[in-house]
TORBAGU-591384 format. One record per residue (C-alpha): y, z, x; residue number from 1. Coordinates in nm, 4 decimals, padded with zeros to 6 digits. Example, Ala and Ser with C-alpha at 12.3 -4.5 7.8 and 13.67 -1.06 7.14 Angstrom:
<pts>
[[-00.4500; 00.7800; 01.2300]; 1]
[[-00.1060; 00.7140; 01.3670]; 2]
</pts>
This chain:
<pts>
[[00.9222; -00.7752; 02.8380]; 1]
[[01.0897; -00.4572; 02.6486]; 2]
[[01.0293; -00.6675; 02.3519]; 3]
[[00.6818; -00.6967; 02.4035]; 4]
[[00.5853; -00.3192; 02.5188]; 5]
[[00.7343; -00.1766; 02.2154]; 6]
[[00.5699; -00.3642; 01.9838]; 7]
[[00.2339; -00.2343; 02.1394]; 8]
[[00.2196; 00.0459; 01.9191]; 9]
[[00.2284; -00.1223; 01.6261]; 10]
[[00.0025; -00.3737; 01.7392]; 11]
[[-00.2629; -00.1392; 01.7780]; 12]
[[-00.1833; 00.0685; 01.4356]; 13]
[[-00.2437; -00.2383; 01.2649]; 14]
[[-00.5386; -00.3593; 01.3761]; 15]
[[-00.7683; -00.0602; 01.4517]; 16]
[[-00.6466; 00.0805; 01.0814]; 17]
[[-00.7469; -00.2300; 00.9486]; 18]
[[-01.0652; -00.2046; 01.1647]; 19]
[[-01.1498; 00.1870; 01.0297]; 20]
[[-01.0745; 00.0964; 00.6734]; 21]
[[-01.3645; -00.2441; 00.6905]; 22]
[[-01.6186; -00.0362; 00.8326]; 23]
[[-01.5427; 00.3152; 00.6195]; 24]
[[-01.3674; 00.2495; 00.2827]; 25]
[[-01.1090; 00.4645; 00.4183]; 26]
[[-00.7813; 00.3645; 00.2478]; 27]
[[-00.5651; 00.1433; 00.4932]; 28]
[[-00.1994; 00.2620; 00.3777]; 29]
[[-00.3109; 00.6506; 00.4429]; 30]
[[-00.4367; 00.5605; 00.7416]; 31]
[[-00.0882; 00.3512; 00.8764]; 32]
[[00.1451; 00.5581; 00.6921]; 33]
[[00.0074; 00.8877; 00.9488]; 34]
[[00.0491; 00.7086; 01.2489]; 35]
[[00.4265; 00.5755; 01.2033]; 36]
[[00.5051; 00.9366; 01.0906]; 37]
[[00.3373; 01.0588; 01.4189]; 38]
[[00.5187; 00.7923; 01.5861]; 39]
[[00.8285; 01.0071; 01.4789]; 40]
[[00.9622; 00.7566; 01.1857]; 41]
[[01.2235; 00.8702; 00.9906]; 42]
[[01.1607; 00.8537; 00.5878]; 43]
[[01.3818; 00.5481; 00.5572]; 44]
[[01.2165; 00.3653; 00.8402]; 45]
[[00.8478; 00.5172; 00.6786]; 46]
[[00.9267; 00.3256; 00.3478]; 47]
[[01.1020; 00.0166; 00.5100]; 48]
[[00.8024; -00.0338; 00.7688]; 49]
[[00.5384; 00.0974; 00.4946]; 50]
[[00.6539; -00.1256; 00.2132]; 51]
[[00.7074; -00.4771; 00.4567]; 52]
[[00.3295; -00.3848; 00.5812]; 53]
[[00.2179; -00.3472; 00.2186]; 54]
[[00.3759; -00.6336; 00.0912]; 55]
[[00.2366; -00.8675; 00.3241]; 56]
[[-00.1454; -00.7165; 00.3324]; 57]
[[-00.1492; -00.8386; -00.0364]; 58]
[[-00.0739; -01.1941; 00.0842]; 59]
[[-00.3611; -01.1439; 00.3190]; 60]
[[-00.6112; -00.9229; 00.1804]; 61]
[[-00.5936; -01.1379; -00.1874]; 62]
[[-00.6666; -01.4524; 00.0305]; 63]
[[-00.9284; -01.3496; 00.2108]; 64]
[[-01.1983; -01.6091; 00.2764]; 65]
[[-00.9101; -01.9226; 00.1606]; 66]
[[-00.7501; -02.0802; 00.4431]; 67]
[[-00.3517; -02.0042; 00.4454]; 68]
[[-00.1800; -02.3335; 00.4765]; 69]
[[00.1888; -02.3235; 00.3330]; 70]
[[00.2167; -02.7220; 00.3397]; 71]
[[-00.0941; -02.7384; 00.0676]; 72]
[[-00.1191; -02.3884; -00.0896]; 73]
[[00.1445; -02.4141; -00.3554]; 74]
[[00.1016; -02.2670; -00.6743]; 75]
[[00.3249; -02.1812; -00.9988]; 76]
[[00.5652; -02.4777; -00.8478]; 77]
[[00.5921; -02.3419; -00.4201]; 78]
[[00.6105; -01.9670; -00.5564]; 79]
[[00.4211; -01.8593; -00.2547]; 80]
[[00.5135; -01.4843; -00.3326]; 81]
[[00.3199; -01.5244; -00.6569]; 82]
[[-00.0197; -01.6978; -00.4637]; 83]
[[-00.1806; -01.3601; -00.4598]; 84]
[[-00.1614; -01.3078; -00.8514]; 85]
[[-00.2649; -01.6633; -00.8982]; 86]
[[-00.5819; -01.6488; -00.7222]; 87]
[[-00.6530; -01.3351; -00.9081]; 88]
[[-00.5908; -01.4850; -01.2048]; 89]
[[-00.8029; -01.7574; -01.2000]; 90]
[[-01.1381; -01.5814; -01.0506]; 91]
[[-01.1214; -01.4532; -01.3803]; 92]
[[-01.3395; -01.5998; -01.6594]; 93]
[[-01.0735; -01.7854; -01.8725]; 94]
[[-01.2106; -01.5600; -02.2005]; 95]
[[-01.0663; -01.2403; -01.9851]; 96]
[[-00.7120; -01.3785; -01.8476]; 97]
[[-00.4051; -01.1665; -01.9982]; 98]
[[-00.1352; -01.3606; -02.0855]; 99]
[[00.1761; -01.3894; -01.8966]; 100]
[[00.3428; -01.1781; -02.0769]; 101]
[[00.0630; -00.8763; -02.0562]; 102]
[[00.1295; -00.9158; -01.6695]; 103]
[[00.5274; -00.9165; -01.6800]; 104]
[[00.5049; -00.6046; -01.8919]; 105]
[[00.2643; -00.4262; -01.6914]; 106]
[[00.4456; -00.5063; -01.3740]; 107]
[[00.7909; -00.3990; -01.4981]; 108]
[[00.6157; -00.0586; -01.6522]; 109]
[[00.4846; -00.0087; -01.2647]; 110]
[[00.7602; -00.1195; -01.1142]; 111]
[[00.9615; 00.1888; -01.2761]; 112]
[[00.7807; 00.4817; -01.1496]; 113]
[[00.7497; 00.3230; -00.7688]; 114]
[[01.1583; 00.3002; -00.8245]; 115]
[[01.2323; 00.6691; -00.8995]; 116]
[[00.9789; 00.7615; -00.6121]; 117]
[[01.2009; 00.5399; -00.3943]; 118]
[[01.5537; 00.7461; -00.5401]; 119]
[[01.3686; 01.0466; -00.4859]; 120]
[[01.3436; 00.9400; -00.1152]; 121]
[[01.6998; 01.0342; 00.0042]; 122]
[[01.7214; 01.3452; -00.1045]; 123]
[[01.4230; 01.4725; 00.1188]; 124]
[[01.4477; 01.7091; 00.4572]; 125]
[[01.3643; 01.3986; 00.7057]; 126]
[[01.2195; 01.7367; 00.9261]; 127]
[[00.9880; 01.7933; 00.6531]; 128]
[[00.8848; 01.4366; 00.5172]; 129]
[[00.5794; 01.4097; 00.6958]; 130]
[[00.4573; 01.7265; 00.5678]; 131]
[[00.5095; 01.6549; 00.2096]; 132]
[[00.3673; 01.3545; 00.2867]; 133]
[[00.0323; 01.4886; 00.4138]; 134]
[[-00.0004; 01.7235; 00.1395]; 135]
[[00.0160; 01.4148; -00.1494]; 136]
[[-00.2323; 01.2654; 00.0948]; 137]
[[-00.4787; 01.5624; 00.0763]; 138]
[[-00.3719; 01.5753; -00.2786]; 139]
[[-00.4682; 01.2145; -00.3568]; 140]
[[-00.7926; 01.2528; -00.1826]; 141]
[[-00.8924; 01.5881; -00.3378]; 142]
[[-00.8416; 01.3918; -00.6744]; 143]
[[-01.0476; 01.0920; -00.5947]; 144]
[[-01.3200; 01.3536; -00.4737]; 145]
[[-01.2673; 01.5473; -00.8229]; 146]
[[-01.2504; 01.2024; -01.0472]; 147]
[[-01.5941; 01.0893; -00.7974]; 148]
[[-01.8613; 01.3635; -00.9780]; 149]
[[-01.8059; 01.2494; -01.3160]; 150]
[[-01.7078; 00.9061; -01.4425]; 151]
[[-01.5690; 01.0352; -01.7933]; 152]
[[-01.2799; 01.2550; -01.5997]; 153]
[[-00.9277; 01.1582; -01.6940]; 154]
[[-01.0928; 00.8292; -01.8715]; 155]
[[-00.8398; 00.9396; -02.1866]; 156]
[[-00.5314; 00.9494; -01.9033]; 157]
[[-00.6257; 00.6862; -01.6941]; 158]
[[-00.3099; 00.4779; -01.7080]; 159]
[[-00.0625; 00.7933; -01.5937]; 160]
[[-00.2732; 00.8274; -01.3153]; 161]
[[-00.1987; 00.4959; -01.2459]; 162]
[[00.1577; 00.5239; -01.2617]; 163]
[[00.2215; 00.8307; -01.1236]; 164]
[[-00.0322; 00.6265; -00.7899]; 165]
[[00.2877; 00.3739; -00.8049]; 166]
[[00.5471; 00.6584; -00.7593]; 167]
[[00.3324; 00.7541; -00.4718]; 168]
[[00.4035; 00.4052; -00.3574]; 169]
[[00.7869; 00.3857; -00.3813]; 170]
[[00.8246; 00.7711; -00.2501]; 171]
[[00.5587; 00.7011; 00.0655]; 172]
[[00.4166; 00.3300; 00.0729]; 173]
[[00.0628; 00.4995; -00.0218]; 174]
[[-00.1164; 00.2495; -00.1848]; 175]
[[-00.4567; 00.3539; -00.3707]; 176]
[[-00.5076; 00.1222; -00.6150]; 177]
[[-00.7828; 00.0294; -00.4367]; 178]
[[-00.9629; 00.3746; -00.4770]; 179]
[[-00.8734; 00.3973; -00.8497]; 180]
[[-01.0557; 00.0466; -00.9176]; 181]
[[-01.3781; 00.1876; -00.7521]; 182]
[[-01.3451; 00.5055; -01.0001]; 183]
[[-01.4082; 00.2460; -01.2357]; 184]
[[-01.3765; 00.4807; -01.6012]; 185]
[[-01.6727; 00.4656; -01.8176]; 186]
[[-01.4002; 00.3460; -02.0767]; 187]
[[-01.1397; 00.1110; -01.9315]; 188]
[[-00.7989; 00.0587; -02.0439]; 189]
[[-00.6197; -00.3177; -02.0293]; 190]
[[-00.4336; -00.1955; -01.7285]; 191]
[[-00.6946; -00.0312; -01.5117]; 192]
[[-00.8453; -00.4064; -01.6139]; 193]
[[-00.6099; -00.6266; -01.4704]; 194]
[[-00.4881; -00.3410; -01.1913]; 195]
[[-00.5465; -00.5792; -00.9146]; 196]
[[-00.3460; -00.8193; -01.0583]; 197]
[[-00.0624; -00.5998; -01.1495]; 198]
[[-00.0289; -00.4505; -00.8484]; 199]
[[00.0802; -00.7063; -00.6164]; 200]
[[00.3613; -00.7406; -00.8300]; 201]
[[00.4683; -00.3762; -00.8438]; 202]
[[00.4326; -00.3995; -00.4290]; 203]
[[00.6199; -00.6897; -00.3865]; 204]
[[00.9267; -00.5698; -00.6668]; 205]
[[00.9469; -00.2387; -00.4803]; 206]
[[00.9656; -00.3380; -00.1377]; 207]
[[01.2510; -00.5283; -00.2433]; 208]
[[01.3920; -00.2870; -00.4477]; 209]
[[01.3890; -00.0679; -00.1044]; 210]
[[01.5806; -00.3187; 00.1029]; 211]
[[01.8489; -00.3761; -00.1752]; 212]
[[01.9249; 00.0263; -00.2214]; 213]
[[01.8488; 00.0896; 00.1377]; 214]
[[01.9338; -00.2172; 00.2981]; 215]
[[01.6163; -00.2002; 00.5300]; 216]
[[01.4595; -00.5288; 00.7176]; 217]
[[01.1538; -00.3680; 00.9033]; 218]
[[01.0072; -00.5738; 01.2188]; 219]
[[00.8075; -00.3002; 01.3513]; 220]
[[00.6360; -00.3051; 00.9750]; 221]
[[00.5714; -00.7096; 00.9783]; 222]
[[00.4357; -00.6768; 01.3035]; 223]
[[00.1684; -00.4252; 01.1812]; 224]
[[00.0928; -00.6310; 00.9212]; 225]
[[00.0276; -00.9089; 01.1881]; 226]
[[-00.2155; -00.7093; 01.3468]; 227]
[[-00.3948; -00.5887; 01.0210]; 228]
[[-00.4231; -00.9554; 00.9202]; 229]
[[-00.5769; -01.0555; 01.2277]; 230]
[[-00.8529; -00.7675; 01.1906]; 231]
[[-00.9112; -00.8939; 00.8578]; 232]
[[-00.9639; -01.2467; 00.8929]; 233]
[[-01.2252; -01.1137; 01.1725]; 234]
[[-01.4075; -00.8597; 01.0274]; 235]
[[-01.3407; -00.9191; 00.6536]; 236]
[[-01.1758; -00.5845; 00.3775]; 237]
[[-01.3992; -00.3622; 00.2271]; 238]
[[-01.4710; -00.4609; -00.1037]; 239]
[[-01.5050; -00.1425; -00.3590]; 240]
[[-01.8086; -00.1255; -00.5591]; 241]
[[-01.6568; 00.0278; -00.8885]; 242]
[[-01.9394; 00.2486; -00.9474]; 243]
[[-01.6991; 00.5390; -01.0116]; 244]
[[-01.8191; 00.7315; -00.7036]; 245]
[[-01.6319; 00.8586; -00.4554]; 246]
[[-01.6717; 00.7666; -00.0539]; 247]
[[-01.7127; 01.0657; 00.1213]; 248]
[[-01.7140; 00.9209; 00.4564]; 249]
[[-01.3969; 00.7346; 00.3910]; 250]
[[-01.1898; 01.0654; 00.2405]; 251]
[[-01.3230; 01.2613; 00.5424]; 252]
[[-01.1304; 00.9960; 00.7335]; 253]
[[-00.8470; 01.0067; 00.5387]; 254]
[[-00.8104; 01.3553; 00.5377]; 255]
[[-00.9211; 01.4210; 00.9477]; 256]
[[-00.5512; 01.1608; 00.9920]; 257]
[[-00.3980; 01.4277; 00.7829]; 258]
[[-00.5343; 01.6556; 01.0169]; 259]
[[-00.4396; 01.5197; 01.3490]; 260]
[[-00.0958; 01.4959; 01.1363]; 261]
[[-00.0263; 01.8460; 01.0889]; 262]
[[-00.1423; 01.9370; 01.4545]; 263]
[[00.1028; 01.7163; 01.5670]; 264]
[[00.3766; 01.8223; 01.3884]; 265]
[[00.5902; 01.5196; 01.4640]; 266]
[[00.9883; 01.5122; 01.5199]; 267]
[[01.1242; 01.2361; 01.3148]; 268]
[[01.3867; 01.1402; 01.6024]; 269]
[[01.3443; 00.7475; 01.4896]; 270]
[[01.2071; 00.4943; 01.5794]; 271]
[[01.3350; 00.2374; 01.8432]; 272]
[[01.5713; -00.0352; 01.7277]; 273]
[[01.4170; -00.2765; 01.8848]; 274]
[[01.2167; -00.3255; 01.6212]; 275]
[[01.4179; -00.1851; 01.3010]; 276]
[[01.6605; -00.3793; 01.1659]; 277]
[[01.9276; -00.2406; 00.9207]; 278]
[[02.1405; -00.4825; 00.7606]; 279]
[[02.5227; -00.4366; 00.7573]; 280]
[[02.5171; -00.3871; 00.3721]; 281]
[[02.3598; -00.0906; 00.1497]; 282]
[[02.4004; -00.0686; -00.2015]; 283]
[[02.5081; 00.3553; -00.1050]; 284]
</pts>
C-alpha cells in the first residue's frame, strides 16, 4: 500500500504534463523536469528519472496511432529499441531516406555533446541545480521566442544549436527537439532534416550512458512515463506545424513552471527509495 501511495506523485506528473503539453504545445520534458525538482530530486535522481522518462516517451510518442504489440512488431531482426527510428524512416518518401550510415554519424556526433553535459553533472551544487536549471529553461524559451520573429535567424548555425539542445539533454533531460523542428529554417541543413530521426538515438545512447557512469535504474521515472503514455494514447501529442513561429501560449507555460519553480525554492533532500533504484556498481 506504501508502494502504491508513493508512486501517486508521479502518476499524476506524468499524465497531466502529458495532458498540458497536447492541448498547449508546451514542451513535455520542461514541464516534468520542474515538478521532480520541486519534488526535491537530487541532480542524479533528475537525470536518472528524466532520461528513463525520455527514453521511453520516444517509444510511445513515435508510435502513436500503431498498436504496440511486442509478439508482431519486430523490426531490424526483434531490435525493439530501434522501432522508433524505423517507423520514422519509412514515412519517409524512399527519394529522401539517409543512409545508414548518415544516421550512425549523426547519432554518434549528438551523442557527444549530451555526454559531456552528463560529466558536467557531478560537479554541480545539488542546492543549486534546480536553479541553474530554471535559468537554461528561461534561456531555451527566450531563444525559441527570439528564433520565432524571423525564420532566417541562426539558419547559417543551425546545427550548433542543435547540439548544444543535446548537451541540454545529458546535463538536465530537457528535450526540445521538438521546438527546433517547428522553427523550421528557411534553409535546412541534412541534420535539422532527419532531426526526428536522429534524436531517438541520441536519447536512448545517453540514458544509457547515464546508468553506466552513474549506475542509476529509475522506477519513479518509468512510472511517469506510464502515465504520460496513457495520456497520449487518449488524447493524442501535439504535432508541430514547422512554420518557424513560435507558440506563445506554450512558452508562457513553460516559463509560468519556471516560475512556480523559483517560488518554491525546493530542498533537494531526495527522493524516496522506494522508487529509485541504484545499482551496487558505478563506473566512479
Amino acid at each position: 500500500m506504501d508502494f502504491l501511495f508513493a508512486t501517486l506523485p508521479y502518476l499524476n506528473i506524468g499524465f497531466f504534463c502529458a495532458l498540458l503539453a497536447r492541448f498547449t504545445g508546451a514542451n513535455l520534458s520542461a514541464l516534468v523536469l520542474c515538478c521532480f525538482l520541486y519534488l526535491g530530486a537530487t541532480p542524479m535522481q533528475t537525470i536518472g528519472m528524466m532520461l528513463t522518462f525520455l527514453a521511453f516517451m520516444q517509444l510511445t510518442i513515435h508510435t502513436q496511432g500503431e498498436r504496440l504489440s511486442f509478439k508482431t512488431l519486430r523490426l531490424f531482426k526483434g531490435w525493439r529499441i530501434l522501432i522508433p527510428v524505423a517507423m520514422l524512416y519509412l514515412e519517409l518518401p524512399i527519394d529522401q531516406r539517409p543512409t545508414r550510415m548518415t544516421l550512425v554519424k549523426y547519432s554518434v556526433c549528438g551523442f557527444i555533446p549530451a555526454l559531456l553535459g552528463l560529466l558536467a553533472l557531478s560537479v554541480i551544487p545539488a542546492p543549486y541545480y534546480y536553479l541553474i536549471c530554471g535559468i537554461l529553461i528561461l534561456i531555451v524559451t527566450g531563444l525559441i521566442f527570439w528564433l520565432g520573429k524571423n525564420r532566417k535567424r541562426l539558419q547559417t548555425t543551425w546545427d550548433a544549436v542543435i547540439y548544444a539542445a543535446w548537451f541540454l539533454l545529458g546535463f538536465c533531460g530537457l528535450e526540445w527537439s521538438d521546438w527546433l523542428r517547428d522553427l523550421k529554417r528557411q534553409r535546412v541543413s541534412t541534420l535539422a532534416r532527419y532531426l526526428a530521426i536522429v534524436t531517438v538515438p541520441v536519447v536512448f545512447l545517453t540514458f544509457v550512458a547515464a546508468n553506466i557512469l552513474y549506475g542509476i535504474i529509475s522506477l519513479s521515472g518509468l512510472i511517469t512515463a506510464l502515465a504520460a503514455t496513457i495520456a497520449i494514447r487518449l488524447f493524442g501529442y501535439y504535432q508541430v506545424s514547422e512554420r518557424g513561429e513560435a507558440n506563445p501560449i506554450a512558452l508562457g507555460l513553460v516559463v509560468l513552471a519556471v516560475l512556480c519553480l523559483f517560488l518554491v525554492q525546493p530542498v533537494p533532500h531526495g527522493i524516496t527509495d522506494l522508487l529509485y533504484v541504484p545499482t551496487s556498481w558505478k563506473l566512479w
